[in-house]
C-alpha positions as CSV (number, residue, x, y, z in Angstrom):
1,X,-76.8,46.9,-56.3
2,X,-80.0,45.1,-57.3
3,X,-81.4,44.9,-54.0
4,X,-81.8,48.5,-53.9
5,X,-84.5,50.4,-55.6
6,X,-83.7,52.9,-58.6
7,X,-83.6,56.2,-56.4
8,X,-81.0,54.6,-53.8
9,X,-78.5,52.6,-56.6
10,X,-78.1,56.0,-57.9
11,X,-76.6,57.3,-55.5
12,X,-73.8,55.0,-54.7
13,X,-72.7,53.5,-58.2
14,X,-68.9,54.8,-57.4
15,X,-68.6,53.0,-53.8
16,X,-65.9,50.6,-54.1
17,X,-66.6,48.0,-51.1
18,X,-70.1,47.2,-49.3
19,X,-69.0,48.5,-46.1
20,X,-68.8,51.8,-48.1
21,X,-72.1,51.7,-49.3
22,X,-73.9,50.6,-46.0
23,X,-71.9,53.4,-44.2
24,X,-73.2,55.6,-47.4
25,X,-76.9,54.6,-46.3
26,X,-76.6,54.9,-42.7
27,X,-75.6,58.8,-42.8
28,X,-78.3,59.4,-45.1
29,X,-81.3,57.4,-44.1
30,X,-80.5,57.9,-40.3
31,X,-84.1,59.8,-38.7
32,X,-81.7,62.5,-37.4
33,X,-83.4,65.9,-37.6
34,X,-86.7,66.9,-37.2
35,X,-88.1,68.1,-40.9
36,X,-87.5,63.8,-41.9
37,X,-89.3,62.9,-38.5
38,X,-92.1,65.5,-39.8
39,X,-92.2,63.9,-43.1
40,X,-91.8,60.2,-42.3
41,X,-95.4,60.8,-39.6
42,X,-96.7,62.2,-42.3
43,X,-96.1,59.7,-45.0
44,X,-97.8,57.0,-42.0
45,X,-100.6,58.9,-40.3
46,X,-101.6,60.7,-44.2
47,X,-101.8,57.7,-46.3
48,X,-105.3,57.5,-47.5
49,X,-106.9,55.0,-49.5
50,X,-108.2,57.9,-52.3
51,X,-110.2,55.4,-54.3
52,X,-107.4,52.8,-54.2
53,X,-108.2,49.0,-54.3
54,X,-107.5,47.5,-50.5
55,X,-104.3,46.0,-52.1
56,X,-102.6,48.8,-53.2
57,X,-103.6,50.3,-50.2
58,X,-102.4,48.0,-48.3
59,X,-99.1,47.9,-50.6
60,X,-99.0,51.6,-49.9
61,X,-98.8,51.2,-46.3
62,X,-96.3,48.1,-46.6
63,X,-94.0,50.1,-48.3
64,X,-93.8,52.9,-45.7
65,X,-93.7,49.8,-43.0
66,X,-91.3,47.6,-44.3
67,X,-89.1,49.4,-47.0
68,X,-88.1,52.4,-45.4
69,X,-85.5,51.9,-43.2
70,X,-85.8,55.3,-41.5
71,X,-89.5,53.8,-40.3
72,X,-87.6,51.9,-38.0
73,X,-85.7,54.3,-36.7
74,X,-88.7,56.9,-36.3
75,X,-90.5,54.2,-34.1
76,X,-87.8,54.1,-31.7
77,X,-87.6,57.4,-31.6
78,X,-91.2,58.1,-30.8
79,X,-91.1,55.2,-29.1
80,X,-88.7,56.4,-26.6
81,X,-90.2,59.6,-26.4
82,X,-93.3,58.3,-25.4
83,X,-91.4,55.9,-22.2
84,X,-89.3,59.2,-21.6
85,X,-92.4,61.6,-20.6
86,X,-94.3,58.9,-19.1
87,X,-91.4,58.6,-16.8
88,X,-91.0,62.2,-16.4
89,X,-94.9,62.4,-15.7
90,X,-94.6,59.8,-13.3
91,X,-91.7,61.6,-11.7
92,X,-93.6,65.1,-11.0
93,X,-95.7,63.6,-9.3
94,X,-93.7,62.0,-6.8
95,X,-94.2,63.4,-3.3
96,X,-91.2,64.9,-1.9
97,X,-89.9,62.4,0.6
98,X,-88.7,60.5,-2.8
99,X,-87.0,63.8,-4.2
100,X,-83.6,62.3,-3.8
101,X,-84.6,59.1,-5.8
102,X,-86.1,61.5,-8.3
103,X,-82.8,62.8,-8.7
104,X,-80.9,59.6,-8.8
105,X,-83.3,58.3,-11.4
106,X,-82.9,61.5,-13.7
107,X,-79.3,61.1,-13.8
108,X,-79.5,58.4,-15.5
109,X,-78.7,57.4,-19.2
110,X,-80.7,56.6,-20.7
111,X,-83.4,56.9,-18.6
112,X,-84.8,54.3,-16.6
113,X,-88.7,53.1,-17.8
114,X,-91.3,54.4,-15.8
115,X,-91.8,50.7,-14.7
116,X,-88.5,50.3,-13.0
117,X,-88.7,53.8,-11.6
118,X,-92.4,52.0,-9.7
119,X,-90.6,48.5,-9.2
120,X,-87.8,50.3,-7.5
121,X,-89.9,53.0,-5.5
122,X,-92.0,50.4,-4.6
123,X,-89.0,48.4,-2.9
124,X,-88.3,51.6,-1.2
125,X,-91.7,52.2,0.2
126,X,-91.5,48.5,1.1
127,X,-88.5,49.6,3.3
128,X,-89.5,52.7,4.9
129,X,-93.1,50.9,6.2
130,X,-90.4,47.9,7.8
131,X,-88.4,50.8,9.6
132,X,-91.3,52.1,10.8
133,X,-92.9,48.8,12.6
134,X,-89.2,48.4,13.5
135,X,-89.4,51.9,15.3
């Protein structure tokens, strides 16, 4: 219970075990809907100095980094975004003699990263250019 800050211990003074109170933390801090995505980008890309010393600043951002754990979580999430519509850019693009290993890859899950999709495609080209000199 002091480990947490003020707003947090308040809301768990009744949990009788530690695996109650984590469980507790997970549901409510888990970056599940959109309106805490919006306000946890916010809170990173908003934070302005505003006349602050570099150290509180700096402790401004740290806090955001470090002591949220929905941070985390909204990285990952972004984060995945990000290697999900590279893939999927990647993928439109594709002529259409690899529309079947288009398919293939987009039934996967979770999608594969844009640099496996190349490694593998590349293989594939690899192959097609053999059984051509073979031909």
């Amino acid at each position: 219970m002091g480990s947490v800050s003020t707003g947090i211990h308040d809301s768990i003074p009744y949990m009788s075990s530690a695996k109650d109170v984590w469980k507790h933390l997970e549901r409510m801090y888990a970056v599940v809907n959109g309106a805490r995505k919006y306000k946890l980008a916010r809170d990173l890309y908003y934070t302005q100095q505003n006349a602050r010393s570099i150290n509180e600043y700096y402790i401004a951002y740290h806090k955001l980094w470090e002591m949220t754990p929905e941070v985390n979580a909204l990285l990952k999430a972004l984060n995945q975004q990000k290697e999900e519509r590279r893939l999927l850019q990647f993928l439109t693009g594709l002529d259409d003699e690899y529309a079947q290993q288009r398919s293939q890859f987009l039934m996967h899950s979770p999608l594969p990263t844009a640099e496996y999709v190349c490694a593998t495609l590349q293989q594939e080209e690899t192959q097609r250019e053999i059984q051509k000199d073979v031909n």
